[in-house]
BATORBA-536775 format. One line per field, with one value per residue: residue number from 1; residue in one letter; z, x, y of N, C-alpha, C, O, CB in turn. Coordinates in steps of 0.02 Angstrom, whole numbers, plus 50000, padded with zeros to 5 digits. Each point is the difference from the previous one (the first is absolute). Glycine has a CB too. Layout:
<atoms>
num	c(NUM, ...)
residuo	c(A, ...)
nZ	c(Z, ...)
nX	c(X, ...)
nY	c(Y, ...)
caZ	c(Z, ...)
caX	c(X, ...)
caY	c(Y, ...)
cZ	c(Z, ...)
cX	c(X, ...)
cY	c(Y, ...)
oZ	c(Z, ...)
oX	c(X, ...)
oY	c(Y, ...)
cbZ	c(Z, ...)
cbX	c(X, ...)
cbY	c(Y, ...)
</atoms>
This chain:
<atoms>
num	c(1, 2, 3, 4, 5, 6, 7, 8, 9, 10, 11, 12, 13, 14, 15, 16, 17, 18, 19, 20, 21, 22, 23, 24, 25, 26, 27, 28, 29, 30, 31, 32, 33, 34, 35, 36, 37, 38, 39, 40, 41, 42, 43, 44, 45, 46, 47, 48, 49, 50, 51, 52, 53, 54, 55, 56, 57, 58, 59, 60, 61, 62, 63, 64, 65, 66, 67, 68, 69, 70, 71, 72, 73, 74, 75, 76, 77, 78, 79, 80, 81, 82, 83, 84, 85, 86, 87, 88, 89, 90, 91, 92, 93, 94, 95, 96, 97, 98, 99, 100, 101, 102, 103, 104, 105, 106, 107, 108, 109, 110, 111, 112, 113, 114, 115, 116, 117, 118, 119, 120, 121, 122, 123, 124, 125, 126, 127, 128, 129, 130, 131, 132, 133, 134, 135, 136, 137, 138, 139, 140, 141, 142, 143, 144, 145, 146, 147, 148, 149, 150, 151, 152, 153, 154, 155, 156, 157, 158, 159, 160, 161, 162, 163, 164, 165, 166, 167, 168, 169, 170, 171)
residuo	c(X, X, X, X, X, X, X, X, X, X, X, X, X, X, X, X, X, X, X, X, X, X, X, X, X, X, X, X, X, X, X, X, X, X, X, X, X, X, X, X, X, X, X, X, X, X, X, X, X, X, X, X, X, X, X, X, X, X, X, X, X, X, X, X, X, X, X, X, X, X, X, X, X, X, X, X, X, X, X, X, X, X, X, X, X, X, X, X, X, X, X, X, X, X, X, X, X, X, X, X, X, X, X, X, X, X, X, X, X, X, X, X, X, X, X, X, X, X, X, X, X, X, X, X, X, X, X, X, X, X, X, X, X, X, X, X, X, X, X, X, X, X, X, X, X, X, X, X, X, X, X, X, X, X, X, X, X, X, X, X, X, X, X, X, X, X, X, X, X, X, X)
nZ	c(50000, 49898, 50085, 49857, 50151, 50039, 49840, 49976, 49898, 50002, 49897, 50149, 50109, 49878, 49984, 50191, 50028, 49824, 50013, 50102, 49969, 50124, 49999, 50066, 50166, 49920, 50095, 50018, 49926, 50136, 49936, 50108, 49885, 50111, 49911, 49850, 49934, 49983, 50056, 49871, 50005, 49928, 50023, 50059, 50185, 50031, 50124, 49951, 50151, 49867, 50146, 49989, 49911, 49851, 49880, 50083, 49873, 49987, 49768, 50031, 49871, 49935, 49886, 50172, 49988, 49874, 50127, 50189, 50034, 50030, 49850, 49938, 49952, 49983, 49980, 49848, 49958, 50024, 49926, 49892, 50052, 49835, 50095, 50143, 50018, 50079, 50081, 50036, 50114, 50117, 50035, 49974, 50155, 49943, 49899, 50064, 49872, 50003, 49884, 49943, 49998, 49850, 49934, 49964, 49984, 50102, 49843, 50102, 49795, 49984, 50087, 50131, 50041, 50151, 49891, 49916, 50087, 50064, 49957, 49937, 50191, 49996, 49848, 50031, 50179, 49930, 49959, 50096, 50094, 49929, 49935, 50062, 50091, 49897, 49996, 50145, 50012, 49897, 50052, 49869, 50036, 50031, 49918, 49974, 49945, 50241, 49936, 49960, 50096, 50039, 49945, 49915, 50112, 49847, 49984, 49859, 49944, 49887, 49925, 50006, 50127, 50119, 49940, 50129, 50025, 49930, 49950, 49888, 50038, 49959, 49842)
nX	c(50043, 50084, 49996, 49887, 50068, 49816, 50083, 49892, 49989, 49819, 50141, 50118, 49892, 49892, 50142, 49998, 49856, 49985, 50155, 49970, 49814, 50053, 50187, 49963, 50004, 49972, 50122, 49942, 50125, 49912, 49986, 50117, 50048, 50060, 49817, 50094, 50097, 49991, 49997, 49900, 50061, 49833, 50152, 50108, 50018, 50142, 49913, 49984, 50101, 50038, 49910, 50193, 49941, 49908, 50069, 49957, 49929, 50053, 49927, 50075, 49889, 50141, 50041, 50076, 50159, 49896, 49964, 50064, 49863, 49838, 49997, 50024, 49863, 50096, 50146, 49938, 49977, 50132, 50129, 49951, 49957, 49909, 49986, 49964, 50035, 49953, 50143, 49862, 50096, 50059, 49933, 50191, 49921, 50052, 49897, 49792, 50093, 49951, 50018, 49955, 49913, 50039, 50032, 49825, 50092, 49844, 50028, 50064, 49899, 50018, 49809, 50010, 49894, 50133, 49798, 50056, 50108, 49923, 49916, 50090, 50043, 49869, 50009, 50131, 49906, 49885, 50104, 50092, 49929, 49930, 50142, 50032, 49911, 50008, 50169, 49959, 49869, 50080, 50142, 49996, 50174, 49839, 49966, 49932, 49951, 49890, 49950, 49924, 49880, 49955, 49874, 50014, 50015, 49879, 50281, 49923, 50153, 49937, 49900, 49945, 49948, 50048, 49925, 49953, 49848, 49853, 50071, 49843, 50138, 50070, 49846)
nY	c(49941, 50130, 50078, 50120, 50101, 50076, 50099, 50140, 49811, 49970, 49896, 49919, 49949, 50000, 49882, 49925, 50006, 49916, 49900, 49888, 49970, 49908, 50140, 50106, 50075, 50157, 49977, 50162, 49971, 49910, 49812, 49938, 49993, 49951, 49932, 50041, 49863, 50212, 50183, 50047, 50151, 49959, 50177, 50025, 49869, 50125, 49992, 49802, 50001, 49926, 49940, 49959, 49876, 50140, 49932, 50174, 50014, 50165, 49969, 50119, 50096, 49936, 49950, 50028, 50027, 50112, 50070, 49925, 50031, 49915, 50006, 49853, 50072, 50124, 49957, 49984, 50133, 50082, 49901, 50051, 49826, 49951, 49896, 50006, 49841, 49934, 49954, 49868, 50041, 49905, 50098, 49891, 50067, 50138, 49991, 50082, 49993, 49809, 49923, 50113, 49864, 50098, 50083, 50025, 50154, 50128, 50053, 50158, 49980, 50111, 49949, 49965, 50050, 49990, 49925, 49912, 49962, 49973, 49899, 49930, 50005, 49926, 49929, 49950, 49916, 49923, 49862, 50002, 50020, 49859, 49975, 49961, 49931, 49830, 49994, 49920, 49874, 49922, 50034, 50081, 50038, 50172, 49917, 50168, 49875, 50109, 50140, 49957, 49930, 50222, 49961, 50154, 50148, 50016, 50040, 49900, 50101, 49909, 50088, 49790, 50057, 49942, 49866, 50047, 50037, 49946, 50134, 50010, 50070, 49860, 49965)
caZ	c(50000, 50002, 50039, 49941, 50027, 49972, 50004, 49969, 49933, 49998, 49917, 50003, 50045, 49965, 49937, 50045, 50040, 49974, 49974, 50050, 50026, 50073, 50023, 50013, 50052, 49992, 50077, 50012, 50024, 50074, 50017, 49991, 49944, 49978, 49996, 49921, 49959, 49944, 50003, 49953, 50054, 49943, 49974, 49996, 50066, 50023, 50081, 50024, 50022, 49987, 50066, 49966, 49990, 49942, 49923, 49974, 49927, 50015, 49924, 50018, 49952, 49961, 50016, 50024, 50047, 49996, 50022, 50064, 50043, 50015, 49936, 49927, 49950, 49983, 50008, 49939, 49960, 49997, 49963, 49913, 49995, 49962, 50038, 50090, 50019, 50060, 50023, 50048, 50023, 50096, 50077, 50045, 50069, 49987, 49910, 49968, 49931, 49997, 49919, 49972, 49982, 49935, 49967, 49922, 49959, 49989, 49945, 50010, 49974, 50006, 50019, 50075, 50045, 50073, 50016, 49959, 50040, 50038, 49991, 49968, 50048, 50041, 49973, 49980, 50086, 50007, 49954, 50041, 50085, 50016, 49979, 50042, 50066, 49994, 49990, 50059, 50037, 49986, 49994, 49898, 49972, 49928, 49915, 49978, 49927, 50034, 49988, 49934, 50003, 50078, 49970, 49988, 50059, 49923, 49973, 49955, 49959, 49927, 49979, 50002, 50067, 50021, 50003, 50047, 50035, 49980, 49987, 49938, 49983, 49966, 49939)
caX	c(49957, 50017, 49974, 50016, 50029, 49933, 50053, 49948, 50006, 49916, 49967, 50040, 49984, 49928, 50017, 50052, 49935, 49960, 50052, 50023, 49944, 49988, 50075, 50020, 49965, 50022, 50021, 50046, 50086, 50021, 49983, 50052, 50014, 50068, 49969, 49983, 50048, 50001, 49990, 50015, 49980, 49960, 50035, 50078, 50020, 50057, 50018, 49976, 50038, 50003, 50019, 50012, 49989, 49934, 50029, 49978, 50004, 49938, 50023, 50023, 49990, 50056, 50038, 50023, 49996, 49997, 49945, 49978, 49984, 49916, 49990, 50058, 49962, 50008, 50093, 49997, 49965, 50037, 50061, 50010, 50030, 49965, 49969, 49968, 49966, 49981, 50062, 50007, 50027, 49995, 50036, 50056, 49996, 50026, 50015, 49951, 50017, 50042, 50011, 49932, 49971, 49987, 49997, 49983, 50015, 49955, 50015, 49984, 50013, 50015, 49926, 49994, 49975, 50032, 49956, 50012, 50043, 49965, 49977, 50035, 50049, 49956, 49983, 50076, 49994, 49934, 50030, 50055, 50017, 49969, 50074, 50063, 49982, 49976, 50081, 50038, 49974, 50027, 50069, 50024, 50051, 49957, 50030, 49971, 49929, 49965, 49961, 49985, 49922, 49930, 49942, 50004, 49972, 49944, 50049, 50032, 50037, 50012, 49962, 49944, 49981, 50036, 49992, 49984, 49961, 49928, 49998, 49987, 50064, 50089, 49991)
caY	c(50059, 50060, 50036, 50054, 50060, 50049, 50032, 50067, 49976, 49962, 49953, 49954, 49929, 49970, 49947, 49920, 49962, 49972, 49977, 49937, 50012, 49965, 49995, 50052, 50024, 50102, 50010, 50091, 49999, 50027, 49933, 49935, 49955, 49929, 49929, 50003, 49968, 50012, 50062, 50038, 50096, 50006, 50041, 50026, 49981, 49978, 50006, 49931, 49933, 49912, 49959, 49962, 49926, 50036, 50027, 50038, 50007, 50086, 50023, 50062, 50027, 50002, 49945, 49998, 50034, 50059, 50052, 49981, 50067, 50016, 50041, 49972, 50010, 50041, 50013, 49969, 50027, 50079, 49991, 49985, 49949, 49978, 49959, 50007, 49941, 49990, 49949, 49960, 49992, 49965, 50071, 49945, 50022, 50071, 50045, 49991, 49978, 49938, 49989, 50006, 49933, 50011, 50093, 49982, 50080, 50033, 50048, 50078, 50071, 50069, 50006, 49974, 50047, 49932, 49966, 49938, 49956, 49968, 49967, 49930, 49972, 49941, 49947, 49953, 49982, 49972, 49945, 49950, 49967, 49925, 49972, 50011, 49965, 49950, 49984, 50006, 49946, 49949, 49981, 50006, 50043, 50038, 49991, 50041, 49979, 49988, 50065, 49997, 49906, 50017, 50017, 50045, 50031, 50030, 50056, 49968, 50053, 49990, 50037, 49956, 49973, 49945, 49937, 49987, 50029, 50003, 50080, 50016, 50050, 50007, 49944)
cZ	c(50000, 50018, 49937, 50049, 49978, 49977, 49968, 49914, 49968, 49926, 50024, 50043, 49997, 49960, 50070, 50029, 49948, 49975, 50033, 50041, 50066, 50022, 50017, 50064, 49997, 50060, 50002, 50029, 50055, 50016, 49999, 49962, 49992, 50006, 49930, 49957, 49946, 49998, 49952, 50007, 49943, 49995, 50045, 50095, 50022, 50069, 50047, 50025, 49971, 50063, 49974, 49977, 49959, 49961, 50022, 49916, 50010, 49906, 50019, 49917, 49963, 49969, 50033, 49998, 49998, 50064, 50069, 50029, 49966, 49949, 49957, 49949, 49967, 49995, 49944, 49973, 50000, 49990, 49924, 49992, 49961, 50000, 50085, 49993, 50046, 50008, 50049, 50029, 50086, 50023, 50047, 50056, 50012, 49940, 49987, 49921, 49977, 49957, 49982, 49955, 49904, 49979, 49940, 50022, 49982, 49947, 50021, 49924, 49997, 50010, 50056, 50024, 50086, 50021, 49960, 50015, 50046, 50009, 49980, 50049, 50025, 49964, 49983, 50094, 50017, 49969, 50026, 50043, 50019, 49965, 50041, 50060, 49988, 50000, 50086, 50036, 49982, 49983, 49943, 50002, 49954, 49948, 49982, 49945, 50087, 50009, 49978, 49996, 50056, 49968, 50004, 50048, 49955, 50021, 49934, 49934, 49935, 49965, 49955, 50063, 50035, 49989, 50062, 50059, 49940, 49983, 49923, 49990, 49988, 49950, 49948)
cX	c(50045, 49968, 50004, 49983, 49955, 50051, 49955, 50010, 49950, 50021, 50058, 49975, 49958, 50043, 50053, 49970, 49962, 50067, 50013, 49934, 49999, 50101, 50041, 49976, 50020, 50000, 50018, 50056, 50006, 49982, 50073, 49990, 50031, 49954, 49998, 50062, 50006, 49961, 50011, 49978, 49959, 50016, 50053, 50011, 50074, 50009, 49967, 50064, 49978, 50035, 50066, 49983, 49923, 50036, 49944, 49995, 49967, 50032, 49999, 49985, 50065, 50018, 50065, 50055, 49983, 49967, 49969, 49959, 49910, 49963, 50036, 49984, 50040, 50067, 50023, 49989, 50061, 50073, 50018, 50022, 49931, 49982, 50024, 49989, 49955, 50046, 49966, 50059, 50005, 50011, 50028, 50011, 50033, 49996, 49931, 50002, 50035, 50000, 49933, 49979, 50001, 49993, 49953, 49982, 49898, 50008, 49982, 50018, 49982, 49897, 49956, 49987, 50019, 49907, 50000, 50050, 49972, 49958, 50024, 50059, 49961, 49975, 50039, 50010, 49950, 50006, 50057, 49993, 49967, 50053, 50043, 49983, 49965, 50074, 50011, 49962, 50012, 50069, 50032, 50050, 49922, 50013, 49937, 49955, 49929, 49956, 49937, 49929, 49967, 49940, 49998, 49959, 49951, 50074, 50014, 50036, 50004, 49933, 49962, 49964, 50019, 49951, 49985, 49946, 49931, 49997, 49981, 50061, 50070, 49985, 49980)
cY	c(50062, 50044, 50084, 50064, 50063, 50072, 50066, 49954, 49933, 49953, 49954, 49943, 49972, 49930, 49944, 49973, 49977, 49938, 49922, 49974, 49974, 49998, 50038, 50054, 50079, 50020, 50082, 49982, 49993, 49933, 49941, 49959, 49966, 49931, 49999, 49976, 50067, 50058, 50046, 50084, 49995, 50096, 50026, 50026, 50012, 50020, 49926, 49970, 49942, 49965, 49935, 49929, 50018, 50009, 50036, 50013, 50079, 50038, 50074, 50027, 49996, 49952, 50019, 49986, 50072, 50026, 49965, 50054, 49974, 50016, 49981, 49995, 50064, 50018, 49985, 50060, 50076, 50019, 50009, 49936, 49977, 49940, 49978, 49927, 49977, 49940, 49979, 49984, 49952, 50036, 49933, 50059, 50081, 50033, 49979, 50007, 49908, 49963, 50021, 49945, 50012, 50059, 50012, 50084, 50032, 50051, 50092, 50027, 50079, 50015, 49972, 50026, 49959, 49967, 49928, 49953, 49955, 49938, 49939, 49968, 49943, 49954, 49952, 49982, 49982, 49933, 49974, 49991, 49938, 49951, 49958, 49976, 49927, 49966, 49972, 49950, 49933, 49985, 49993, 50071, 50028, 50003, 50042, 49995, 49975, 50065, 50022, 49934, 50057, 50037, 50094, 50070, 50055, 50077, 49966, 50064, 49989, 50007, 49927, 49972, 49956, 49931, 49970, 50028, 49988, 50076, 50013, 50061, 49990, 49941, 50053)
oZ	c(50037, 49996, 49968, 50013, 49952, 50021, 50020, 49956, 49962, 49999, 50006, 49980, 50036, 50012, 50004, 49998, 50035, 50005, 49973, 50041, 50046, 50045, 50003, 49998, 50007, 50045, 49947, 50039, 50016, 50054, 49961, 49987, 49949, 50031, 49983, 50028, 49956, 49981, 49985, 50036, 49957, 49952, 50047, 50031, 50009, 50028, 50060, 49963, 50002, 50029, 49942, 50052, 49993, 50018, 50029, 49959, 50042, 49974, 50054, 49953, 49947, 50008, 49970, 49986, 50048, 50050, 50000, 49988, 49963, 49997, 49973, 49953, 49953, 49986, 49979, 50003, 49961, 49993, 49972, 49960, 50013, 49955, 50032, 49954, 50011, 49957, 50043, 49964, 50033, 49984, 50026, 49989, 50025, 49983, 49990, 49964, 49976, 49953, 50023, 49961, 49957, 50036, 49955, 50042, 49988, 50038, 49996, 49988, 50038, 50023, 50005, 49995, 50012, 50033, 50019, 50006, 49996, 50042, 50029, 49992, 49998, 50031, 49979, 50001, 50060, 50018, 50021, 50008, 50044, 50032, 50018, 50020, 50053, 50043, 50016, 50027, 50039, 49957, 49994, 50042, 49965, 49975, 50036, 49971, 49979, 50030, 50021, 49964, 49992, 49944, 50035, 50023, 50032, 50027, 49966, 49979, 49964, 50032, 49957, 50006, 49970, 49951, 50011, 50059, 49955, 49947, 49957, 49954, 49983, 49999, 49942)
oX	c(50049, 49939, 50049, 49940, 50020, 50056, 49942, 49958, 50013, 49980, 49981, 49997, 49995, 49986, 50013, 50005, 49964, 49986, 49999, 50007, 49995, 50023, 50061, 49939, 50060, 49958, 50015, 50019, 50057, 50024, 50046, 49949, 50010, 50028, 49964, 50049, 50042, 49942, 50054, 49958, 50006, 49972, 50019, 49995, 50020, 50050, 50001, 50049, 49942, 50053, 50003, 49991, 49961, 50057, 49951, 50039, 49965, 50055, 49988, 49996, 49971, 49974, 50038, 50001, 50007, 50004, 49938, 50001, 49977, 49945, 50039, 50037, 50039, 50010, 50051, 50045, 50039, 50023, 50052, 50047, 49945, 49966, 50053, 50024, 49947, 50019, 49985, 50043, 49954, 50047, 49973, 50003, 49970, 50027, 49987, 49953, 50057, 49984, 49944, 50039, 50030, 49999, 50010, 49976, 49950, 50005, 49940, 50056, 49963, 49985, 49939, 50034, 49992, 49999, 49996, 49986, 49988, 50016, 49992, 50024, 50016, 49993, 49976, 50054, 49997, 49955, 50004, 49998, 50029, 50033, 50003, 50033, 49973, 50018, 49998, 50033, 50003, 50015, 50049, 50002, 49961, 50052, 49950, 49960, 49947, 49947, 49955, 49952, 49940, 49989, 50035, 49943, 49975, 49982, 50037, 49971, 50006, 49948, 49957, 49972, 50041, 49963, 49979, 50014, 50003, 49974, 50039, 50042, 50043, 50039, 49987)
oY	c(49995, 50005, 50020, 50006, 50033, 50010, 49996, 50010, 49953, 49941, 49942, 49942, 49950, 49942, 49940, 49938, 49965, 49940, 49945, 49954, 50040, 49965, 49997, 50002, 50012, 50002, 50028, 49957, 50015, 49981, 49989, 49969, 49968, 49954, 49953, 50024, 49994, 49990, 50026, 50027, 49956, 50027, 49966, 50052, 49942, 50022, 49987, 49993, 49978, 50006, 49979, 49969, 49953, 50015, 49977, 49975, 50029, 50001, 50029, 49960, 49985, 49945, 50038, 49940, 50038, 49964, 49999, 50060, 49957, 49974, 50039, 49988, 49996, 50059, 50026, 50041, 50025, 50057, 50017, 50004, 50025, 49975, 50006, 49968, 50028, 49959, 50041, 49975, 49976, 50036, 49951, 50061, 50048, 50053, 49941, 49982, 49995, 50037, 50007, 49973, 49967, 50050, 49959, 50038, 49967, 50048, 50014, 50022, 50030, 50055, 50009, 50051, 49940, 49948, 49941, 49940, 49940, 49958, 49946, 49944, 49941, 49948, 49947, 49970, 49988, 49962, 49942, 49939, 49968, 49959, 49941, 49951, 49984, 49961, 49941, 49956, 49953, 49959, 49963, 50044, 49968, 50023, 50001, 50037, 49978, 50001, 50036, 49986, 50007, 50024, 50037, 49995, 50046, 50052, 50035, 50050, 50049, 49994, 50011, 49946, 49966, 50006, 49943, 50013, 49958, 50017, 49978, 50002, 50041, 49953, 49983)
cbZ	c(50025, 49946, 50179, 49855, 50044, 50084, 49976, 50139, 50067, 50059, 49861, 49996, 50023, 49958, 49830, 50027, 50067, 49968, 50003, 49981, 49849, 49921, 49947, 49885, 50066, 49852, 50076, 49994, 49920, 49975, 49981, 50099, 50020, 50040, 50123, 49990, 50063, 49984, 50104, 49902, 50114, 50069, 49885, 49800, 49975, 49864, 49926, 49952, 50100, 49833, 50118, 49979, 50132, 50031, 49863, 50156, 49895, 50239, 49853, 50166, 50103, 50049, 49937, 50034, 49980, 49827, 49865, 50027, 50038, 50099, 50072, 50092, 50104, 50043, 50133, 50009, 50067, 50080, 50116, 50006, 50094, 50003, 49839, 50079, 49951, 50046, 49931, 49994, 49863, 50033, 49997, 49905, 50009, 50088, 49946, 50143, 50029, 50130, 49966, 50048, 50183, 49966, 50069, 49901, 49917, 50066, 49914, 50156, 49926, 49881, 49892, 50018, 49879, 50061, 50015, 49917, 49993, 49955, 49971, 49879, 50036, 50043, 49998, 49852, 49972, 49981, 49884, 49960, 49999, 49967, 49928, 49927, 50002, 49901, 49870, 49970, 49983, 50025, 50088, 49880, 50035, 50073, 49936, 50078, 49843, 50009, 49967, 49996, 50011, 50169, 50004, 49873, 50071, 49974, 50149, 50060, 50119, 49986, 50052, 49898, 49998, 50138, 49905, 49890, 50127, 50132, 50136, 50047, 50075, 50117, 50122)
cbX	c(49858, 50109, 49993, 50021, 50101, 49816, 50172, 50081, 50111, 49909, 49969, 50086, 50043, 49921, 49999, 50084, 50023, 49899, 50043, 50123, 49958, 49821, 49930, 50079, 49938, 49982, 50042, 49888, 49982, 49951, 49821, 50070, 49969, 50105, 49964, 49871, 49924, 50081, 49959, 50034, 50105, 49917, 49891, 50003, 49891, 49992, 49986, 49850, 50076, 49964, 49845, 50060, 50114, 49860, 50112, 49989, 50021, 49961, 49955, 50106, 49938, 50053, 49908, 49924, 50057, 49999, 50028, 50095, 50166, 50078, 49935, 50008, 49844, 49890, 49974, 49918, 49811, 49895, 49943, 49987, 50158, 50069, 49924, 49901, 50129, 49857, 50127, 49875, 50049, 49982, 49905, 50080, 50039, 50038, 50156, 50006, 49966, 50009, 50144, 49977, 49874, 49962, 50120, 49969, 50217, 49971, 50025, 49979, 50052, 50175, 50078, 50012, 49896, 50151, 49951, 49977, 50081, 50004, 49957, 49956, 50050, 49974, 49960, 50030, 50061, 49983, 49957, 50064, 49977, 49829, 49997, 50009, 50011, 49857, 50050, 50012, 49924, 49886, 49929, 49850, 50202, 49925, 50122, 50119, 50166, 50127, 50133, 50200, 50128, 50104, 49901, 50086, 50137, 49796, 50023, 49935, 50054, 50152, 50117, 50084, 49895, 50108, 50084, 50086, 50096, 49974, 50060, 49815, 49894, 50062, 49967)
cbY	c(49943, 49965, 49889, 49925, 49910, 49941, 49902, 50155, 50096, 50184, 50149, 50139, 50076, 50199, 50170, 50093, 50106, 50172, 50187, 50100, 49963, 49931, 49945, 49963, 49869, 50040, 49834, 50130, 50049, 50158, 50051, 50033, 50077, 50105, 50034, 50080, 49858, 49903, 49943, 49854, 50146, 49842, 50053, 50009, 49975, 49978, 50171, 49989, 50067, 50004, 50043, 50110, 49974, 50047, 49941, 50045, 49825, 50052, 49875, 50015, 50078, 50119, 49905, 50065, 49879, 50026, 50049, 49870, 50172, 50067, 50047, 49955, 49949, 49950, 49941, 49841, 49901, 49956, 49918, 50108, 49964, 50097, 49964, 50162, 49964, 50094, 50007, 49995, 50119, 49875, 50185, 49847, 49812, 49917, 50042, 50049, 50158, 49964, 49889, 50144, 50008, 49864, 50059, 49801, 49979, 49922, 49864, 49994, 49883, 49970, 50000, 49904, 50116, 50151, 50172, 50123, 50139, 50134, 50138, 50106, 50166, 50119, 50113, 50116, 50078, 50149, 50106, 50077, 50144, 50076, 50153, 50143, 50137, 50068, 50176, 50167, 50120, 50042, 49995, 49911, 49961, 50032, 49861, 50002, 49917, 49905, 49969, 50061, 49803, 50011, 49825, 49919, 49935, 49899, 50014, 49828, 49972, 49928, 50132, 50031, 50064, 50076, 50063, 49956, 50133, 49882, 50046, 49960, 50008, 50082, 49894)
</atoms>
């Protein structure tokens, strides 16, 4: 069972709580958790203590180790850099930055609005982090054609739609 960490970021802990549905328990950062194999942040936590003998996990707006910090949305955007992302990562006991599990690139062009960023930040973290947090429950190396089989959170991006889901909107 995992433990998913409540957070202001409502669409992310909807898709992981529907996601793990009976395997999961939403807990607040202040709840005990060293009974858990498996602590996920649902946002931008570094002042969470990791107990020890819990994998933490926690994504983050970037790709890391760019634009840390709280506002990496906007650190991005307001760099000129032409591409951003999102980094799953481990919070290891002294380094809430710790390996990092995965990455998938986000495109900024010269017509990009940061709302729009925005959005497509969370729709690419609405897709990977179950991923990635399934990877890890099941003890797999992230591969990224596993991306590509989950089911779909209706962000779907290719412009034939996914396969995985029912959504009239990504067929």
């Amino acid at each position: 069972m995992i433990a998913i960490i409540n957070s202001e970021n409502t669409e992310l802990v909807e898709i992981l709580k529907n996601h793990y549905k009976d395997n999961c328990t939403i807990l607040s950062e202040y709840d005990d958790i060293s009974g858990y194999r498996l602590v996920v942040l649902t946002s931008f936590e570094t002042k969470f203590k990791k107990p020890e003998g819990v994998e933490v996990l926690a994504v983050h707006p970037s790709l890391l180790p760019a634009f840390k910090g709280e506002n990496a949305i906007q650190q991005a955007f307001l760099s000129g850099v032409k591409v951003t992302g999102v980094t799953v990562h481990k919070v290891e006991k002294d380094d809430y930055y710790g390996k990092i599990l995965a990455q998938y690139p986000v495109l900024i062009s010269l017509t990009t609005h940061i709302n729009e960023l925005h959005d497509e930040i969370l729709a690419v973290t609405k897709k990977l982090y179950p991923v990635v947090i399934d990877a890890v429950i099941n003890d797999k190396v992230f591969d990224f054609s596993d991306l590509f089989k989950s089911s779909c959170s209706h962000s779907c991006s290719s412009g034939n739609g996914c396969s995985g889901c029912s959504s009239k909107s990504c067929h």
